[in-house]
GUMI-182889 format. One record per residue (C-alpha): chain; x, y, z. Coordinates in steps of 0.001 Angstrom, whole numbers. Layout:
<nodes>
unit: A	c1: X	c2: Y	c3: Z
...
</nodes>
This chain:
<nodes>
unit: A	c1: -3314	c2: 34160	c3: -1324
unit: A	c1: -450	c2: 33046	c3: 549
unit: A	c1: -1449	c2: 29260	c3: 2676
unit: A	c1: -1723	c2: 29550	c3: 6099
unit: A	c1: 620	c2: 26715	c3: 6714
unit: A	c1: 4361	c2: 27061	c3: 6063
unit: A	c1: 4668	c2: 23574	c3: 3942
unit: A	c1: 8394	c2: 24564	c3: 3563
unit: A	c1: 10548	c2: 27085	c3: 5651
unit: A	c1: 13550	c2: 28992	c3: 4609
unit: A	c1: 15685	c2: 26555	c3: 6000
unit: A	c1: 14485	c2: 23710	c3: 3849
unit: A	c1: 12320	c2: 21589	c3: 6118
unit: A	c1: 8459	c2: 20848	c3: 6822
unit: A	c1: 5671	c2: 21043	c3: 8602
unit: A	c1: 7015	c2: 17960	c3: 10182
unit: A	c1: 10529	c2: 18401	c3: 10298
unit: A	c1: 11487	c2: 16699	c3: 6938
unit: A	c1: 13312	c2: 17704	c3: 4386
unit: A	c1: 12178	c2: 18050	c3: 734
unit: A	c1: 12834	c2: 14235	c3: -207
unit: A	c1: 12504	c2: 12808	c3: 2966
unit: A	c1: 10281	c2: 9569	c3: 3564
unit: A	c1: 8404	c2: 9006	c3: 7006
unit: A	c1: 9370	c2: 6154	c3: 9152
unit: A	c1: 8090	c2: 3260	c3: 8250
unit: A	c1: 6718	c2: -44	c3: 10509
unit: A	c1: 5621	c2: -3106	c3: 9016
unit: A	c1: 4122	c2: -5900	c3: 11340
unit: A	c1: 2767	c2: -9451	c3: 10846
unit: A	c1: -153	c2: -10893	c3: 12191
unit: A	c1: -3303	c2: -12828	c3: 12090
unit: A	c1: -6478	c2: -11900	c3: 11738
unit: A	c1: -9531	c2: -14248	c3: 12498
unit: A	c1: -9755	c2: -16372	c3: 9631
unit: A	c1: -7210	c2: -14929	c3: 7112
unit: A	c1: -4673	c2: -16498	c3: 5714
unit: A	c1: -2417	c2: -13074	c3: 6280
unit: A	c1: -2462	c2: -9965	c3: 7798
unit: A	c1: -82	c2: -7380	c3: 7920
unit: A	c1: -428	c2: -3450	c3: 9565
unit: A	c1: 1784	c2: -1060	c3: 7846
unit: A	c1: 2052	c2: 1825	c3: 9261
unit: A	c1: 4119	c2: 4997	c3: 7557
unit: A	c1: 4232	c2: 7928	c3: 9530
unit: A	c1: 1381	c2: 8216	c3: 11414
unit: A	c1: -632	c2: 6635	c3: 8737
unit: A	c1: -1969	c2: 2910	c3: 9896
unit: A	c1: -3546	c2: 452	c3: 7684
unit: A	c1: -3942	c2: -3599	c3: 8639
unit: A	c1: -4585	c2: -5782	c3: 5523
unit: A	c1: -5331	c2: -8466	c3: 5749
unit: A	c1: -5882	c2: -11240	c3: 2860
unit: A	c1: -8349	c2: -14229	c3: 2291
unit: A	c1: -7576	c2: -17122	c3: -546
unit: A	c1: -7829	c2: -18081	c3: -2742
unit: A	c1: -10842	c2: -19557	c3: -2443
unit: A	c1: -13973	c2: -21118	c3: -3814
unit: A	c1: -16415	c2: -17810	c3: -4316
unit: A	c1: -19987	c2: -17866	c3: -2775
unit: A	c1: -21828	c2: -16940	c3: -6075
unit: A	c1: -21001	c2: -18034	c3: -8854
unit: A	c1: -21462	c2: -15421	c3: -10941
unit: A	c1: -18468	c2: -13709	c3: -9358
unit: A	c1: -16205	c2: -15917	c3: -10717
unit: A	c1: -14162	c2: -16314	c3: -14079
unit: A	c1: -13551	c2: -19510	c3: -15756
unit: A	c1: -10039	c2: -18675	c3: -16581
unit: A	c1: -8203	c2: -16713	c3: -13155
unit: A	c1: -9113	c2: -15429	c3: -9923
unit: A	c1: -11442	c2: -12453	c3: -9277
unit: A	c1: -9719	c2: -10006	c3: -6777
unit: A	c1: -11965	c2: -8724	c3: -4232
unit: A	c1: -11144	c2: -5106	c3: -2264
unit: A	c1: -13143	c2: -3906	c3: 975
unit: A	c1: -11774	c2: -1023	c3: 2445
unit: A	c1: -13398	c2: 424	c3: 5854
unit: A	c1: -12459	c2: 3275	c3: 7899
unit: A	c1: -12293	c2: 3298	c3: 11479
unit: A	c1: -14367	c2: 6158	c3: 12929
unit: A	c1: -11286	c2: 7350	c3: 15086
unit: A	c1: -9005	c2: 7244	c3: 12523
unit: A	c1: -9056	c2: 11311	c3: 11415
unit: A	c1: -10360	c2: 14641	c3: 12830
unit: A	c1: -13308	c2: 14497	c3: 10380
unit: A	c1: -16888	c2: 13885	c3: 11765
unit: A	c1: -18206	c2: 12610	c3: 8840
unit: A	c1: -18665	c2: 8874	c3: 9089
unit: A	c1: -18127	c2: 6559	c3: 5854
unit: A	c1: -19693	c2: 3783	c3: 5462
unit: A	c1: -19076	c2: 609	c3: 2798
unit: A	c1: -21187	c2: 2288	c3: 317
unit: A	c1: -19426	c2: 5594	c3: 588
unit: A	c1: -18152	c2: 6911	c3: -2669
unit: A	c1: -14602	c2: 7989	c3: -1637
unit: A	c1: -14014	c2: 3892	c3: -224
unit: A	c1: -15540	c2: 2378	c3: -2966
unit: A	c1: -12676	c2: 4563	c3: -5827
unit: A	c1: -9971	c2: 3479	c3: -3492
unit: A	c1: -10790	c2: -314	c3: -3284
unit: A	c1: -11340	c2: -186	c3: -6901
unit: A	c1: -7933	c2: 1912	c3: -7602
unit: A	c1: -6730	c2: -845	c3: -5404
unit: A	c1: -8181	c2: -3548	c3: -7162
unit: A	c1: -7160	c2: -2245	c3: -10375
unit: A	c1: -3441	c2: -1871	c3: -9290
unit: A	c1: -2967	c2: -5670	c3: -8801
unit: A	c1: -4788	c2: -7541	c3: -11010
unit: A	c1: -1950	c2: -7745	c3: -13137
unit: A	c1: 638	c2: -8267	c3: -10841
unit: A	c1: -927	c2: -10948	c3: -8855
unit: A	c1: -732	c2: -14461	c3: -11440
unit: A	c1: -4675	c2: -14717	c3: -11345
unit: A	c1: -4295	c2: -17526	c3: -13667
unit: A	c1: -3007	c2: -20070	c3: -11410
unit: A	c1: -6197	c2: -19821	c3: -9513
unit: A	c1: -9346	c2: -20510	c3: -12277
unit: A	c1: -12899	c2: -20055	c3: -10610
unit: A	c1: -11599	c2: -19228	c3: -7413
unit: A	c1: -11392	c2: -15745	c3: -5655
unit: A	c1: -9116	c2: -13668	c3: -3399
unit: A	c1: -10234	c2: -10820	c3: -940
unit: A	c1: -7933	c2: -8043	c3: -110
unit: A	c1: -9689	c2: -6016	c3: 3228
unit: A	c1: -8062	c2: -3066	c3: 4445
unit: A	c1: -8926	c2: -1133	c3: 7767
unit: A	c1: -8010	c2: 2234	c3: 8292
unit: A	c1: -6547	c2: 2486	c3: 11413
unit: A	c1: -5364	c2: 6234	c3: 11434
unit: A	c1: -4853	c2: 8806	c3: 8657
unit: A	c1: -2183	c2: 11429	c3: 8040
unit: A	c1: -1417	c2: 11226	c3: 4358
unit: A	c1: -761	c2: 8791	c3: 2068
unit: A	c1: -3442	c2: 6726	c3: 2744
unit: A	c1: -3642	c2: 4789	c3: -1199
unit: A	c1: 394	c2: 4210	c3: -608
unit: A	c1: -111	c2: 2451	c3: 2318
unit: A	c1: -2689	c2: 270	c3: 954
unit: A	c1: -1117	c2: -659	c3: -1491
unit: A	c1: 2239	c2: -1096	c3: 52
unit: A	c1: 276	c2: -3365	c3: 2947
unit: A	c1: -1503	c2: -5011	c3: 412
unit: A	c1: 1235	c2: -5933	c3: -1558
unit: A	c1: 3257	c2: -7571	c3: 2095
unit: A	c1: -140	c2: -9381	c3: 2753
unit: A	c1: -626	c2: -10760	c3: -145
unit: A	c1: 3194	c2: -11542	c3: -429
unit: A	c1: 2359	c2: -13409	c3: 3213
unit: A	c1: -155	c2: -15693	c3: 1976
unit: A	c1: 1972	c2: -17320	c3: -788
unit: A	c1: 59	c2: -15606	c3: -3770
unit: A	c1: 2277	c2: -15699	c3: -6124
unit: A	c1: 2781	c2: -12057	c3: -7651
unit: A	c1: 4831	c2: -10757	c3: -10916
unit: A	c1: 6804	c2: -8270	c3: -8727
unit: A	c1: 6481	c2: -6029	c3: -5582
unit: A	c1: 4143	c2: -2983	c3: -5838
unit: A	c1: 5518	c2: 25	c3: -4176
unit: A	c1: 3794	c2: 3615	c3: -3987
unit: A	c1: 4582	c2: 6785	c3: -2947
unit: A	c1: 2838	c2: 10196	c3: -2968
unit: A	c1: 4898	c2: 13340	c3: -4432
unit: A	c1: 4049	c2: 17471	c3: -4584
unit: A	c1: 5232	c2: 20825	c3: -6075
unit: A	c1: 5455	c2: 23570	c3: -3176
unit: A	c1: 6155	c2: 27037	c3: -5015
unit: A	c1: 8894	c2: 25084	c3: -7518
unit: A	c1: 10145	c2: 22699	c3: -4833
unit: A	c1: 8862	c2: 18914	c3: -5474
unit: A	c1: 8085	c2: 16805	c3: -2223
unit: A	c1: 8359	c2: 12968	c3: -1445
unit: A	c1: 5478	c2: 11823	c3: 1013
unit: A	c1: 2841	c2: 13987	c3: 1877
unit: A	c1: 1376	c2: 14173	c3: 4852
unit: A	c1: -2464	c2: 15385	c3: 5415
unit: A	c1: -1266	c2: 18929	c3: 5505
unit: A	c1: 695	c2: 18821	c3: 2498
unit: A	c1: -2049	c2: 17030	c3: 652
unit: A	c1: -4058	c2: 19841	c3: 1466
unit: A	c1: -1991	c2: 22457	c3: 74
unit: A	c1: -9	c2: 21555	c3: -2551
unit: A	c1: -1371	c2: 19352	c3: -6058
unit: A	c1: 371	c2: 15628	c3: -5707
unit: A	c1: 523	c2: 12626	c3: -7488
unit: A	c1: 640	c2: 9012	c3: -6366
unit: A	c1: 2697	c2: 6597	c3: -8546
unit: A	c1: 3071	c2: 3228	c3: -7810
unit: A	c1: 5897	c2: 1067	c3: -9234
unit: A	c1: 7247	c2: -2721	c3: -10086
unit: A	c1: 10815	c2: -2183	c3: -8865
unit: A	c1: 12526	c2: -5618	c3: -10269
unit: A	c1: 10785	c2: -5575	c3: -13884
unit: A	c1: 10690	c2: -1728	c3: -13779
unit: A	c1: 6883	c2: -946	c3: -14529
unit: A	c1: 4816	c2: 1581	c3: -13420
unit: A	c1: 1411	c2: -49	c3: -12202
unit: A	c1: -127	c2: 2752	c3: -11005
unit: A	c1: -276	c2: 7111	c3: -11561
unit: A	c1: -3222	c2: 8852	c3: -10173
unit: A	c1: -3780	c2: 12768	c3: -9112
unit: A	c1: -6739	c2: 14704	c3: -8344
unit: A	c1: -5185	c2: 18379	c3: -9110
unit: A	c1: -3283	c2: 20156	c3: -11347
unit: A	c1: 202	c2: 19465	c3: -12163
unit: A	c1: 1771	c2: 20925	c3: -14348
unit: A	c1: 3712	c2: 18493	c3: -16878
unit: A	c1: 7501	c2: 19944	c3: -15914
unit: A	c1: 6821	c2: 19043	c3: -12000
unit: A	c1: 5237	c2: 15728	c3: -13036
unit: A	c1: 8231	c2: 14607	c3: -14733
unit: A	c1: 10708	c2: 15582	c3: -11755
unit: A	c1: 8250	c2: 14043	c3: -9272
unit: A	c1: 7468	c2: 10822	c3: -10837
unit: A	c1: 11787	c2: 10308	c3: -11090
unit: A	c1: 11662	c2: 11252	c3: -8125
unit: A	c1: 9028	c2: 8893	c3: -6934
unit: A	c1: 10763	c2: 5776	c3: -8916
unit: A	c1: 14129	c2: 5960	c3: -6681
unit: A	c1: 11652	c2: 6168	c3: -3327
unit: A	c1: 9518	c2: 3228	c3: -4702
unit: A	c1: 13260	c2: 1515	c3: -4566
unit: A	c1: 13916	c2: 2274	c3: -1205
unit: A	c1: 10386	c2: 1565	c3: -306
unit: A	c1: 11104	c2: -2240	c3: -1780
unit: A	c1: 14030	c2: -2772	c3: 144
unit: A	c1: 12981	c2: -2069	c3: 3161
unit: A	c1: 9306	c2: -3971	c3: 2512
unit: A	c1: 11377	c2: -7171	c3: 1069
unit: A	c1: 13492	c2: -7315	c3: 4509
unit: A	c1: 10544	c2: -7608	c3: 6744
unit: A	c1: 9396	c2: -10373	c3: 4492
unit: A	c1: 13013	c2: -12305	c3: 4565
unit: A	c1: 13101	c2: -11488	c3: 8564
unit: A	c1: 9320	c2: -12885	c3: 8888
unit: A	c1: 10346	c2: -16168	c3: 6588
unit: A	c1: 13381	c2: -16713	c3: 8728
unit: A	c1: 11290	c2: -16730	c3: 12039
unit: A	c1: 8621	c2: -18706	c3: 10679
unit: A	c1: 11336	c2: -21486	c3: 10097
unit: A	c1: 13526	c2: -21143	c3: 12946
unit: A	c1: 10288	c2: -21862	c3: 14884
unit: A	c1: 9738	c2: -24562	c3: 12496
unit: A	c1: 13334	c2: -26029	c3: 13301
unit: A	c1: 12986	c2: -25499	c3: 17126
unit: A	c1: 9381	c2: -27392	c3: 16857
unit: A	c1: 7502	c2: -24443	c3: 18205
unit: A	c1: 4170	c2: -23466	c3: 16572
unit: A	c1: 4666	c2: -20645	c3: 14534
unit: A	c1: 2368	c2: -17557	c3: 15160
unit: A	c1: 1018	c2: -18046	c3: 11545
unit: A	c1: -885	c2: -20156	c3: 9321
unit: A	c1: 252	c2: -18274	c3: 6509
unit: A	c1: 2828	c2: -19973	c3: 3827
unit: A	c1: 6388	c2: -20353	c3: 4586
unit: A	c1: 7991	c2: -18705	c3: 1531
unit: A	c1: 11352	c2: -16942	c3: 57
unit: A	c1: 10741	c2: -14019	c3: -774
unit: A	c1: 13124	c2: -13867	c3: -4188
unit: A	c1: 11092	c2: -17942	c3: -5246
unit: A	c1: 7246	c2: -16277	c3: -4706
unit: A	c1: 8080	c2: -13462	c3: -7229
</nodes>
């Protein structure tokens, strides 16, 4: 049965006007947040996510802590706004509780843990608005956050969604797409060249998965380019304000961006 949605036209474009490889805009903005150390909304398309990250510090219980590195913490919430579905999910829901542990997952190797012992460092994540590509985004905001408040990580972490249509692959779905078409997520290291992350929930089969996730690689580079020059722009206001005398709009860590990594 044919979809009722025409995920790709005749002419070689979208639902939304792309093309085949084409990435959504992207908008990256820094901020603070109460009493985080960084926060950061990334928006790509009209997908919005503000993360916002907390340490390292000393952890309430305990327990929760490892003698040797830092436990990584992941909340994720949903605004109730943020998509056309009625259903509201909660902290205990199922679906958020995968995705802050796919999350959590995802950077506890890349962030140096060990430079932290008995200490611990929360990652939250609000879902602003939905329209695709909602684990990309969290990781890719996650990733600038973190970045932001002088954790030191190994190397960026940059994800992208991809999907077959018919026998024509696709670079960053949007909810439509998603929909209709299997996909994959893969999530990258661009500068050591590691994959940190491949996840799908439907069928691919293994001929499209190997054209998608090349494909997905060279978008994870353009993807780091474009996150590393918000974080050299953000560094260079923080100390021109620094310079001038002026407070600076953010407690977080003055940093270069090519010394944290």
């Amino acid at each position: 049965m044919s979809s009722r949605i025409e995920i790709l036209n005749d002419g070689g474009l979208r639902s939304d006007g792309r093309r085949q490889y084409e990435l959504r805009d992207i908008t990256i903005e820094f901020s603070l947040q109460g009493h985080a150390d960084a926060s950061v909304t990334f928006q790509h398309g009209l997908t919005q996510v503000l993360v916002s990250v907390l340490g390292p510090h000393e952890a309430k219980m305990r327990s929760q802590t490892a003698h040797d590195r830092a436990v990584i913490n992941v909340e994720v919430n949903v605004a109730a706004f943020s998509t056309g579905e009625r259903r509201r999910r909660t902290r205990g829901d199922k679906r958020l509780l995968e995705l802050a542990s796919t999350i959590k997952s995802t950077f506890e190797p890349v962030v140096q843990t060990h430079l932290y012992p008995r200490s611990q460092i929360d990652i939250f994540v609000q879902v602003i608005q939905q329209d695709g590509g909602l684990l990309p985004a969290c990781i890719n905001g996650a990733t600038l956050a973190l970045a932001a408040a002088g954790i030191p990580l190994s190397d960026f972490v940059c994800a992208i969604t991809g999907g077959v249509h018919s026998t024509s692959s696709l670079l960053d779905l949007n909810t439509l797409e998603e929909n209709d078409v299997p996909h994959v997520t893969v999530a990258i290291m661009p500068r050591t060249e590691r994959v940190a992350l491949v996840t799908m929930e439907t069928r691919l089969r293994v001929e499209s998965f190997e054209e998608i996730f090349k494909l997905a690689i060279d978008a994870g580079k353009v993807l780091y380019m474009e996150m590393k020059a918000a974080l050299q722009r953000r560094t260079l206001t923080l100390v021109t304000a620094l310079g001038s005398g002026s407070k600076p709009a953010t407690q977080a860590t003055v940093f270069d961006v090519d010394e944290l990594l």
